[in-house]
MMTF fields as JSON, N, C-alpha, C and O atoms, coordinates in Angstrom:
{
  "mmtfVersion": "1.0.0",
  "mmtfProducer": "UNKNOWN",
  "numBonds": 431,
  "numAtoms": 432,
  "numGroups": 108,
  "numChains": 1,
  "numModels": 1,
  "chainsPerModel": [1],
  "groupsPerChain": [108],
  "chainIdList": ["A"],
  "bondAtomList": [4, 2, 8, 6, 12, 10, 16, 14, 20, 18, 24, 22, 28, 26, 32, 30, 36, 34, 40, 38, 44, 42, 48, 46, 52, 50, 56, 54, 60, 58, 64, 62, 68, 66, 72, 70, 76, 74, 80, 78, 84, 82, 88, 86, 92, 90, 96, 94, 100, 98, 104, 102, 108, 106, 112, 110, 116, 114, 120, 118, 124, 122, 128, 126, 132, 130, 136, 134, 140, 138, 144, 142, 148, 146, 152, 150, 156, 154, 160, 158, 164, 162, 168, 166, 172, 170, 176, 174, 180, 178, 184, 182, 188, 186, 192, 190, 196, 194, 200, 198, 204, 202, 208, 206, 212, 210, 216, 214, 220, 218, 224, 222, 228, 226, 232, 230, 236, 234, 240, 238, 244, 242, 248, 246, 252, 250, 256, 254, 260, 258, 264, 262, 268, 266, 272, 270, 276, 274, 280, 278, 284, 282, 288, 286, 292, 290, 296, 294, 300, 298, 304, 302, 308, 306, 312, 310, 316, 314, 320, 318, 324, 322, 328, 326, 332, 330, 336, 334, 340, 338, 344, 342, 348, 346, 352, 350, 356, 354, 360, 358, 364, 362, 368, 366, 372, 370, 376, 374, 380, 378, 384, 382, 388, 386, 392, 390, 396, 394, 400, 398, 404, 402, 408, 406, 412, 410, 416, 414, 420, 418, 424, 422, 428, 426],
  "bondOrderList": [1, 1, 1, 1, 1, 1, 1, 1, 1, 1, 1, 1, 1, 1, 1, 1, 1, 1, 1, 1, 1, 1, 1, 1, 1, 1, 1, 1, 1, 1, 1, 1, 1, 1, 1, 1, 1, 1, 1, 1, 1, 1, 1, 1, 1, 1, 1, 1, 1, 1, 1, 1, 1, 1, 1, 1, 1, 1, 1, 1, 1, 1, 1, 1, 1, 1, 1, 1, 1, 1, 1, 1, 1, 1, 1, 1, 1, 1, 1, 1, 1, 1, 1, 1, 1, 1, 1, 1, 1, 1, 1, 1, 1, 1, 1, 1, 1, 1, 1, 1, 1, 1, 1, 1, 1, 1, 1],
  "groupList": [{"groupName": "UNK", "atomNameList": ["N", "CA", "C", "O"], "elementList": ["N", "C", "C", "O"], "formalChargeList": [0, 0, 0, 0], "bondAtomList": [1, 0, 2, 1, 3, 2], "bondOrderList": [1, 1, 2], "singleLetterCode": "X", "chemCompType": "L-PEPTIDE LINKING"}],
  "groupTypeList": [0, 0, 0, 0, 0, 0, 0, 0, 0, 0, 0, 0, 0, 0, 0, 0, 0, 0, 0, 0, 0, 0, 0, 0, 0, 0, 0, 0, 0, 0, 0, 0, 0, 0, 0, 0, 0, 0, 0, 0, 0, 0, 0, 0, 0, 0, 0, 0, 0, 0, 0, 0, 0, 0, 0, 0, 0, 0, 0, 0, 0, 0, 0, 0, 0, 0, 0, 0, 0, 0, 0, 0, 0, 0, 0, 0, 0, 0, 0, 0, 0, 0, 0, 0, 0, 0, 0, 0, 0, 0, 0, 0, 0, 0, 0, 0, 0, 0, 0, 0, 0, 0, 0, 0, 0, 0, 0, 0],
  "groupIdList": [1, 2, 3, 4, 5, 6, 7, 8, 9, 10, 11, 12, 13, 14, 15, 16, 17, 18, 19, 20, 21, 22, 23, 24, 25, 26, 27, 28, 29, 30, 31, 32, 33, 34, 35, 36, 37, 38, 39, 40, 41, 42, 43, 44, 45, 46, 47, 48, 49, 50, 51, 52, 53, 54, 55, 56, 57, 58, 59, 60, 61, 62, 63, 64, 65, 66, 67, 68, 69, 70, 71, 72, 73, 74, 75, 76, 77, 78, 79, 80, 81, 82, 83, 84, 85, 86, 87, 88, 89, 90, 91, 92, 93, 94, 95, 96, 97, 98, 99, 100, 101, 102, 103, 104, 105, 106, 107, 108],
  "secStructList": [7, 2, 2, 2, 2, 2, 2, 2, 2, 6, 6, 6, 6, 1, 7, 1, 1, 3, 3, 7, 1, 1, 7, 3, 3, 7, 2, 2, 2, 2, 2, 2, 2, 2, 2, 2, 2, 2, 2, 2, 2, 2, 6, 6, 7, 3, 3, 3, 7, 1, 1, 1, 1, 3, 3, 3, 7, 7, 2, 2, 2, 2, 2, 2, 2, 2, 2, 2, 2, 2, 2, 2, 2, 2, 2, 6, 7, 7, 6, 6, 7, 7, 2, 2, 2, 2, 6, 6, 2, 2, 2, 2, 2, 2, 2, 2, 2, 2, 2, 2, 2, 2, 4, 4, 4, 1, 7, 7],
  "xCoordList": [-44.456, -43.13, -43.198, -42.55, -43.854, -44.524, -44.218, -43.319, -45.2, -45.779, -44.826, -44.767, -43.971, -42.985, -41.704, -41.042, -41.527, -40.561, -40.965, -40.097, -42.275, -42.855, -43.065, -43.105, -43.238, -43.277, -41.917, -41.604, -40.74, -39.979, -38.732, -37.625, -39.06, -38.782, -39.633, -38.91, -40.916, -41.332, -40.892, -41.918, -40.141, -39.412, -38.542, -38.249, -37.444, -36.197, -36.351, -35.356, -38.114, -37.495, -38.78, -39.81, -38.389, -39.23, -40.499, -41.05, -41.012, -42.377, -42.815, -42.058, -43.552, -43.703, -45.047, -45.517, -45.726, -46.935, -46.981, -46.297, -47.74, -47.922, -49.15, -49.357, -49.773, -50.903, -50.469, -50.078, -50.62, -50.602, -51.556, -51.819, -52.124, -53.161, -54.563, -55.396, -54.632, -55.331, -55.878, -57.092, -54.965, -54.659, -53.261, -52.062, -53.791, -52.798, -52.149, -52.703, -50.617, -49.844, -48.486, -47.895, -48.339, -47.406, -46.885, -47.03, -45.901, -44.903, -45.576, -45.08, -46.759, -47.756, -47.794, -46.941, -48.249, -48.52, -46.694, -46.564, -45.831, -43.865, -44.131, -44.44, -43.97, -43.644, -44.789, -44.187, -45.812, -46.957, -46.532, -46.991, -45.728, -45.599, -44.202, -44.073, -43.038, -42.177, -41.881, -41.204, -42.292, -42.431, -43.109, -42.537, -44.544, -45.089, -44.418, -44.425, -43.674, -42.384, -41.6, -41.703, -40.794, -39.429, -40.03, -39.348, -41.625, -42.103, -42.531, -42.742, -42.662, -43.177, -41.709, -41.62, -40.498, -39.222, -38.897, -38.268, -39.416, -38.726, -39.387, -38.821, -40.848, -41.718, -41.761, -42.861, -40.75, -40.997, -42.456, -43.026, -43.046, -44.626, -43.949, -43.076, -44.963, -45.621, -46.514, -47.581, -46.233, -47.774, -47.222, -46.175, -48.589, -48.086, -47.312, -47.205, -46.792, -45.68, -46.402, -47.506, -45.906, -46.733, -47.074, -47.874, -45.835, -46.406, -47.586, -47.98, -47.973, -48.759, -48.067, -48.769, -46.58, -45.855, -45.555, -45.412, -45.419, -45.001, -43.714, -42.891, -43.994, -42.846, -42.682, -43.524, -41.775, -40.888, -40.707, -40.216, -40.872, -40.498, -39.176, -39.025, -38.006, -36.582, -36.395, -37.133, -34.979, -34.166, -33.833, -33.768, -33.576, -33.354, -34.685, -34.687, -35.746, -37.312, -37.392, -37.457, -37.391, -37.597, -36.796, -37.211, -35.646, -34.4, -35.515, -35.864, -35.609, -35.946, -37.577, -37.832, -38.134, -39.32, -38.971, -39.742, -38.006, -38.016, -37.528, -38.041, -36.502, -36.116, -37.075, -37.024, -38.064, -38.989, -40.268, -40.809, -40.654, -40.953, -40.577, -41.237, -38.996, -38.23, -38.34, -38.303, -38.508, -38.299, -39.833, -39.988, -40.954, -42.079, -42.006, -42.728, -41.623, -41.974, -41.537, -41.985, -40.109, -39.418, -40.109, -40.29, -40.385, -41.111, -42.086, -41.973, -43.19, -44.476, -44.781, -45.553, -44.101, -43.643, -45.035, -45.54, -45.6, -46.325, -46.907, -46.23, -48.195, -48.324, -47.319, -46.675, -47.526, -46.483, -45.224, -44.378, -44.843, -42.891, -42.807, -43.289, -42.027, -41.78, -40.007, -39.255, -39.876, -38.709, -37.558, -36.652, -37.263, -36.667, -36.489, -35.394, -37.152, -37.444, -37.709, -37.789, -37.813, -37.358, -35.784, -35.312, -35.093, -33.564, -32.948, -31.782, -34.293, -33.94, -34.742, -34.903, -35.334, -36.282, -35.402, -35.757, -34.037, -32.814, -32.606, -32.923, -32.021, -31.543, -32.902, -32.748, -34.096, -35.448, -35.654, -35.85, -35.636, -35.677, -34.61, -34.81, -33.222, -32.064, -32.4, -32.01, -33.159, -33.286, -34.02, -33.568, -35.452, -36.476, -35.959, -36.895, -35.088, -34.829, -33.958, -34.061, -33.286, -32.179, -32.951, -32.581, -33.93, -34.743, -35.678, -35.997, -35.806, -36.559, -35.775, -36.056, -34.568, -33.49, -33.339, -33.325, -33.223, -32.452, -33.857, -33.461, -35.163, -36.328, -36.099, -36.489, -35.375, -35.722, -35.197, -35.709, -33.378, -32.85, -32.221, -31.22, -33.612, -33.485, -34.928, -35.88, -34.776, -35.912, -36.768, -36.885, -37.948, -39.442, -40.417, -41.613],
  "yCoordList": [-108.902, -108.49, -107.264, -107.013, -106.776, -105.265, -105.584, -105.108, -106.547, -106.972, -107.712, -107.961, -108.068, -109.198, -108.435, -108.726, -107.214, -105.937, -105.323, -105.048, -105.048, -104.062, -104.786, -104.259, -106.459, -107.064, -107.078, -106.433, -107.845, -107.602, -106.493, -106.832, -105.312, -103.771, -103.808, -103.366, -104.143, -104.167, -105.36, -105.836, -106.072, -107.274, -106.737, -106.785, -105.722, -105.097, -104.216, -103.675, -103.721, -102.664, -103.229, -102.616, -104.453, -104.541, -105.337, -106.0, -105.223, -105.504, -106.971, -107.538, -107.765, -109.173, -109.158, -110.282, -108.218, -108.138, -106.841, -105.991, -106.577, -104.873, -104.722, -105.244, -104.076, -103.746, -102.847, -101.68, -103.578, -102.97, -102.958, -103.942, -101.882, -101.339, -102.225, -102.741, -102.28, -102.416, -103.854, -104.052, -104.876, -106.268, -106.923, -106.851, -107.413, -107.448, -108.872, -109.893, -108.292, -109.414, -109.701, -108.954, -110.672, -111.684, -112.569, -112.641, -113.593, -114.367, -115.352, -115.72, -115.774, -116.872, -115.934, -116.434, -115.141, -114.359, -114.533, -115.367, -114.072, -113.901, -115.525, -115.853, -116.215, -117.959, -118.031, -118.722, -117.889, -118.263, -117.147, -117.228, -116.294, -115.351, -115.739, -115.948, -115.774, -116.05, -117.397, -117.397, -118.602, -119.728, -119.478, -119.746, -118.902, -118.59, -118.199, -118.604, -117.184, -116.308, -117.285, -117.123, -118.329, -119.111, -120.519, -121.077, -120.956, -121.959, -121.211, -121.924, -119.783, -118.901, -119.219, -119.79, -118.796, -119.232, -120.476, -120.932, -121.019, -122.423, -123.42, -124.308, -122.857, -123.642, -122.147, -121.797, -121.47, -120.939, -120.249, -120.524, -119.54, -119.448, -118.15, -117.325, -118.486, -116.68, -116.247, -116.807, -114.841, -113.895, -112.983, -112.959, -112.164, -111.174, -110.031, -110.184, -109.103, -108.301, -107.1, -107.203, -105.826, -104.872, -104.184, -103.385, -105.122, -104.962, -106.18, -106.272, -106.982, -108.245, -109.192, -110.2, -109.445, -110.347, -111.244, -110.673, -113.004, -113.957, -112.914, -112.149, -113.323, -112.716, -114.086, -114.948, -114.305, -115.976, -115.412, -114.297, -115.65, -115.598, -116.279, -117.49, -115.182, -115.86, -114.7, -113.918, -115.09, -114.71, -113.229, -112.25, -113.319, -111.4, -110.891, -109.691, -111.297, -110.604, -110.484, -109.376, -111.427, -111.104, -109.972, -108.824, -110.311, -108.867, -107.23, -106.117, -107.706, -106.163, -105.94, -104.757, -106.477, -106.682, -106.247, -105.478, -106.713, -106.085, -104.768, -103.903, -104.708, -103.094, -101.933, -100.751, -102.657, -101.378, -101.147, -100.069, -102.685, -101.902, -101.563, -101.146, -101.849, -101.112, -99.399, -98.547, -99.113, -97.559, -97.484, -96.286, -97.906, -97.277, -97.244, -96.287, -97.664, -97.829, -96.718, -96.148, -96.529, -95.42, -93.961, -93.048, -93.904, -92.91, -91.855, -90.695, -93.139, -92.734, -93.74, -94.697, -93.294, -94.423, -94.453, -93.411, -95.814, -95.988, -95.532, -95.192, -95.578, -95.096, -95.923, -95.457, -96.981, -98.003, -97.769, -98.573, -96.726, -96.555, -95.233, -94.339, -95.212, -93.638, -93.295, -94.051, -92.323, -92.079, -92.418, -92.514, -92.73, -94.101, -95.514, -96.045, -95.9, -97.152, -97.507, -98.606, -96.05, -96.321, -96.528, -97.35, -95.911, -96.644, -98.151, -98.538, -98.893, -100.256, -101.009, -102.216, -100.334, -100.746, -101.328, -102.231, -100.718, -101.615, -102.965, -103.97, -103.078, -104.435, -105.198, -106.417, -104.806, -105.98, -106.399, -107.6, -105.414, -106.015, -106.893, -107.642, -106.749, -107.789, -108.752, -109.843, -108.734, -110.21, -110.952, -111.922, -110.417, -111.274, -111.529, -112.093, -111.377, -111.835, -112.976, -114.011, -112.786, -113.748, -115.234, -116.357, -114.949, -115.983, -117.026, -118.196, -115.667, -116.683, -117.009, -117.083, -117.284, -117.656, -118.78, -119.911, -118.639, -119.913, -120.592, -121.574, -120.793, -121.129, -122.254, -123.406, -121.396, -121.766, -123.022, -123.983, -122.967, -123.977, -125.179, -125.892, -125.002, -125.917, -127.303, -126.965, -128.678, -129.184, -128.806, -128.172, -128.946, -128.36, -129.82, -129.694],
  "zCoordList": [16.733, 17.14, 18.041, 19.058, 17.608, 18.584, 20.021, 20.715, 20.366, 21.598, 22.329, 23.533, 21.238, 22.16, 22.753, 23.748, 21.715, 22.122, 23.344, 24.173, 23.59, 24.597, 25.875, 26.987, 25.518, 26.979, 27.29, 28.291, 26.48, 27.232, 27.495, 27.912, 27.221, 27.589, 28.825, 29.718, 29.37, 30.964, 31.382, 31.869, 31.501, 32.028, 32.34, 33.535, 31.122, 31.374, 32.229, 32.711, 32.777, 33.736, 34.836, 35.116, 35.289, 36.928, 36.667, 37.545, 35.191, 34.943, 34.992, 34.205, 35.454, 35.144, 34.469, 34.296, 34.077, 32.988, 32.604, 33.173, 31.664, 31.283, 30.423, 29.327, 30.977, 30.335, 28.779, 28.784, 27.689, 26.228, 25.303, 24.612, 25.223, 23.755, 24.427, 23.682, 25.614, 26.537, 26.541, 26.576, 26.504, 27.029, 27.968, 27.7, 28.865, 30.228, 29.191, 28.783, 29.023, 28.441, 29.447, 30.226, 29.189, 30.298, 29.367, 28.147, 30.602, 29.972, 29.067, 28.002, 29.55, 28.777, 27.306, 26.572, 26.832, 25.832, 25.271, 24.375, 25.569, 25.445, 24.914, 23.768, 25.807, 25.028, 24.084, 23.261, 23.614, 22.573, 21.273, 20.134, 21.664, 20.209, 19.401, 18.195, 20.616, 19.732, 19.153, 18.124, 19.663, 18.63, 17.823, 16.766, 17.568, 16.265, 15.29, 14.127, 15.904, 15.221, 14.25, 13.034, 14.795, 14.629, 13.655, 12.795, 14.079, 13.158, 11.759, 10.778, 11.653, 10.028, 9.4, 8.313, 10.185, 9.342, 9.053, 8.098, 10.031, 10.16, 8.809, 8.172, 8.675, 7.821, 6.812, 6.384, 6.536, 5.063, 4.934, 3.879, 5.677, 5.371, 4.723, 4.994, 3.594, 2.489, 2.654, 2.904, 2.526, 2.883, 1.629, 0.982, 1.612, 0.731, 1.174, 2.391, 0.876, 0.674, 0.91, 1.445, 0.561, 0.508, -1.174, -1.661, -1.694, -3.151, -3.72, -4.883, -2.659, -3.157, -3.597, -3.674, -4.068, -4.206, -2.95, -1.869, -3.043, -2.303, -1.404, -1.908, 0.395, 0.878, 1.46, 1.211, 2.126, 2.649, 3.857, 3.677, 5.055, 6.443, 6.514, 6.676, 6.349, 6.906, 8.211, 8.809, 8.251, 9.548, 9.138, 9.881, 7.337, 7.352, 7.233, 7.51, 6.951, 7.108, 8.55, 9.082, 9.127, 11.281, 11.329, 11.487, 11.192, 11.743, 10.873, 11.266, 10.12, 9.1, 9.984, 10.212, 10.237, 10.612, 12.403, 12.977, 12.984, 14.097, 14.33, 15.04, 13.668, 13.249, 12.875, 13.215, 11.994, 11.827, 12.891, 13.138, 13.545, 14.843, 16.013, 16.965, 15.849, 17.259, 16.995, 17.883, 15.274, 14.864, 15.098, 14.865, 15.372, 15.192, 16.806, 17.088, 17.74, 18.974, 19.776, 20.77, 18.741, 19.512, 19.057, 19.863, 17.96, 17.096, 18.252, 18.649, 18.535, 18.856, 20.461, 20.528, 21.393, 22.334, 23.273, 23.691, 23.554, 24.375, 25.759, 26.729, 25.692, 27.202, 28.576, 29.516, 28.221, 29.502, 29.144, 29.536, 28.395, 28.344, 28.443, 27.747, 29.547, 29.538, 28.871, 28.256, 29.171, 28.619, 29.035, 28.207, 30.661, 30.69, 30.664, 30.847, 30.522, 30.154, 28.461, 27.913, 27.85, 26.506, 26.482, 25.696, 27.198, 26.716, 26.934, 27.013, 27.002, 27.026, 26.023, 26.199, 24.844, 23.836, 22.861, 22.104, 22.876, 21.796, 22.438, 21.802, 23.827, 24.335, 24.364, 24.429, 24.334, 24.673, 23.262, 23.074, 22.008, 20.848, 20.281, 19.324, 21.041, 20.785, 21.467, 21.052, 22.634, 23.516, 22.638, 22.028, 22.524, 21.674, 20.073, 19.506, 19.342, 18.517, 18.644, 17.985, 19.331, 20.039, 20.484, 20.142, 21.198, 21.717, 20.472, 20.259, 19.908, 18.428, 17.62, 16.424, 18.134, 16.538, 17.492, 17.007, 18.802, 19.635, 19.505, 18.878, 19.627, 19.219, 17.734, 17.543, 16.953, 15.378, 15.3, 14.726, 16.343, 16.121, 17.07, 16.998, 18.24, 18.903, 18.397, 17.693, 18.901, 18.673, 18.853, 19.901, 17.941, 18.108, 18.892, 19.151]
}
């Protein structure tokens, strides 16, 4: 979710790739993450938790899950985001969620 926030925050500002945590990611990388994303909900996958308990990949785990790395992003903000282009780290994390819900519930 990280990655899918930070590519498209450099989409939102001019970018058509961006070098992150020092791998050149692009739209090929954007379409291969967020279906991964939308088939964990879609197919119910469990992982463990951080207490080790079964967690369920739904739609309020993604949302909670993007929220906390829209707050880590903003926290401790990347070399490829400067401080303007951080004020578009809210609308790129609303796009990409948006995209993996429209993902979840279109045919696979």
């Amino acid at each position: 979710m990280r990655t899918v926030i930070r590519y498209r925050n450099g989409v939102l500002n001019g970018k058509g790739a961006s070098l992150l945590d020092g791998y050149m990611e692009d739209l090929a990388t954007d379409r291969i993450y967020r279906p991964m994303i939308a088939q964990r909900v879609l197919h119910k996958v469990k992982v463990a938790g951080d207490d080790g308990k079964p967690l369920e990949h739904s739609s309020a785990l993604i949302t909670r899950l993007f929220d906390e790395e829209l707050a880590k992003i903003q926290k401790d903000l990347p070399a490829e985001i400067d401080r303007k282009s951080a004020a578009t780290l809210p609308e790129a994390r609303r796009i990409a969620e948006r995209l993996i819900v429209e993902v979840q519930h279109s045919p696979v």
